[in-house]
Structure formats: C-alpha cells, structure tokens
C-alpha positions, 0 to 999 in steps of 0.5 A, spaced: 480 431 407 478 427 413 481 429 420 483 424 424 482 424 431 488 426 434 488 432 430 479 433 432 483 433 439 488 438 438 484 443 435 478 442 440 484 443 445 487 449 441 481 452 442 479 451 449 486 454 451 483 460 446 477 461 449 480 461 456 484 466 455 479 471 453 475 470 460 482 471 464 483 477 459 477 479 459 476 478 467 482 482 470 481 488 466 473 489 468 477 488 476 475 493 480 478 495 487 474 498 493 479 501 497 476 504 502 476 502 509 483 504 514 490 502 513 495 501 517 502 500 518 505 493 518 511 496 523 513 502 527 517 505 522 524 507 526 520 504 533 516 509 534 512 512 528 505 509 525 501 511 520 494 511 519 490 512 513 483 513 513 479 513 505 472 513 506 466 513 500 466 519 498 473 520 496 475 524 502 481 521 508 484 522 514 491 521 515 494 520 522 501 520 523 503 518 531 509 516 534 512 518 541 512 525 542 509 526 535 501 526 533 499 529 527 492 529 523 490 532 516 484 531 511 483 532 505 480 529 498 483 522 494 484 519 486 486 513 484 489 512 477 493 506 475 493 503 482 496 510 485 493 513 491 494 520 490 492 524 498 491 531 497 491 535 503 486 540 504 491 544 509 496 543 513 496 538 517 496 539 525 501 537 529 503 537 536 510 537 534 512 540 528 519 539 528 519 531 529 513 532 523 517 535 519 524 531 520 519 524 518 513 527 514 513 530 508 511 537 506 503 536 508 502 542 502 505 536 497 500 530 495 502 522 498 502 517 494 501 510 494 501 504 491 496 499 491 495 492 492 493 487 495 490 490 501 496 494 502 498 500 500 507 502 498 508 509 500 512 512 494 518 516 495 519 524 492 524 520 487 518 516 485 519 509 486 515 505 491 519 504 498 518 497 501 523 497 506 524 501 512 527 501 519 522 497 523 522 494 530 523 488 530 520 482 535 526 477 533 532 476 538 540 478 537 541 471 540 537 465 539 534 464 547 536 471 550 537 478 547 534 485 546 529 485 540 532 490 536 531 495 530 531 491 522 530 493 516 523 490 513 518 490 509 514 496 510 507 497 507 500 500 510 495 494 511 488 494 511 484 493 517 478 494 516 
C-alpha cells in the first residue's frame, strides 16, 4: 500500500505534536523551585500590618509580623512539599505586644502554611484553604477627583523581594 502525501504530512504532523508533548511533560515535572530570598506582603493587611518572610539555604527562616503598635519576630526551620511552605517555629515568637499578636497571628506553637507560586506565597488558613483576599489599604479614592483612600478588599499575598 503506497502512502499519499497528505497522509505522509499528517503522520509526520501526528508525530511532531507527540513528541512535543513528551518534552513539555517531561520538562515541567524536572521544574524546581528556588524559594529562598525575602517575601513580603503585597498590602498592609487591615492598614496596619506587614509580614516579612525570610527563607534562607539552609532550610532555616525569619519571620516578622510588624504593624502599628505590634513587632513580632520568630525563627524556626522550613519544608516544602507539593508547593506547601510549611514554617515550624523553634519558639514562641517574640513580641511587643501579645495582645494584638494573638488577636492577628496564629499560635506561634502551630506550624504557617503557605502556598507557593509564581514568586509569591498564599497564606493558608486553619481550615486549609488558601486565602487570597484580605482587608488591605487601598491607594484608590472613594471619588474620582477627591476623597479619602480607604480600606478594600484585595488581593493578598507575600511577594518575592529578593
């Protein structure tokens, strides 16, 4: 049986297809990540409150939780499995103010979590689902020419300064 030339084409075409297909399989499962460097958060959560995340090479962070009258600082040790940032804190977090931190932050004893991505990180709640908005200041008006900046809900995440 002699194959005609649309058909030559169309296999030849089949096979191009097949073969791009086990590159992009096989390059995005070799991807790794680097995920040490600073993360910040995108906003001021509740117009007040950054968190700083720290990861360094040696599976080791600093975490910073600062605001107006609050300043918290812990350290502790990092795994990532299946894009979750898991933070473990050596101790409990030193704070300024306890009240305010424990109203904001979880109990420094329980482990963070975070999602990862795309040069940012999505906190994960105690429920387990990934918060991506939160109550931020705002730098847009109530009005179009005049008015205050206010408080909105939007995207939250920490991002990668350095």
């Amino acid at each position: 049986m002699k194959l005609t030339s649309v058909t030559r084409l169309s296999i030849i075409t089949s096979m191009r297809i097949f073969l791009l297909w086990i590159v992009i399989t096989i390059l995005a499962g070799c991807r790794t990540t680097n995920l040490v460097g600073t993360y910040q958060s995108n906003c001021a959560d509740i117009g007040f409150f950054v968190t700083t995340v720290t990861l360094k090479a040696d599976s080791t962070f600093e975490y910073r939780f600062k605001g107006d009258l609050a300043n918290n600082f812990g350290t502790g040790t990092f795994e990532v499995s299946n894009d979750i940032l898991e933070l473990s804190f050596d101790k409990d977090i030193i704070a300024d103010s306890m009240n305010i931190a424990k109203l904001l932050n979880p109990s420094p004893k329980e482990p963070l979590y975070y999602k990862t991505g795309n040069n940012k990180l999505w906190v994960i709640n105690n429920e387990g689902k990934v918060v991506r908005t939160a109550n931020c200041y705002s730098r847009t008006r109530r009005f179009i020419f005049w008015g205050d900046e206010f408080m909105t809900r939007r995207r939250y995440f920490l991002k990668k300064t350095e």
